[in-house]
C-alpha positions, 0 to 999 in steps of 0.5 A, a space after each residue: 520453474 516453481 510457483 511466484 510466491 506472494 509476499 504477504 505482508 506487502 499484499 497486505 500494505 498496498 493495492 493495485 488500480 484498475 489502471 495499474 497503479 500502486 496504492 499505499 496508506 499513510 505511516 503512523 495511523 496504529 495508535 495514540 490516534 485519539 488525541 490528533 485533530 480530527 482533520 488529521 484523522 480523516 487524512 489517515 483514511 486516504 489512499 495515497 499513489 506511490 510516486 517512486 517508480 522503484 518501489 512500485 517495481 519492487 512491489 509488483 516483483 514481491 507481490 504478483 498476485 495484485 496484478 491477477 
């Protein structure tokens, strides 16, 4: 049976805990962030808990590495 190949893109976007769960970072923080508040910039830093139980599935299929 051939290798677990790690989609890249999504090793990069997410992140596994110590307890196993999926993290992600908040959408829309690219760009054209200096004119926001700064509270609203400090919430761009947080690290957010995926809840919806199929995409923390599709993550863990996708990207088997983060669970090494």
């Amino acid at each position: 049976m051939p290798k677990m190949k790690t989609h890249k893109a999504t090793k990069k976007r997410y992140k596994v805990t110590g307890t196993g769960k999926v993290l992600r970072m908040k959408v829309r923080r690219s760009h054209l962030r200096r004119k926001k508040p700064k509270r609203v910039r400090r919430m761009y830093q947080r690290y957010l808990t995926v809840t919806h139980k199929g995409t923390a599935r599709r993550v863990k299929r996708s990207a088997p590495s983060l669970w090494d």
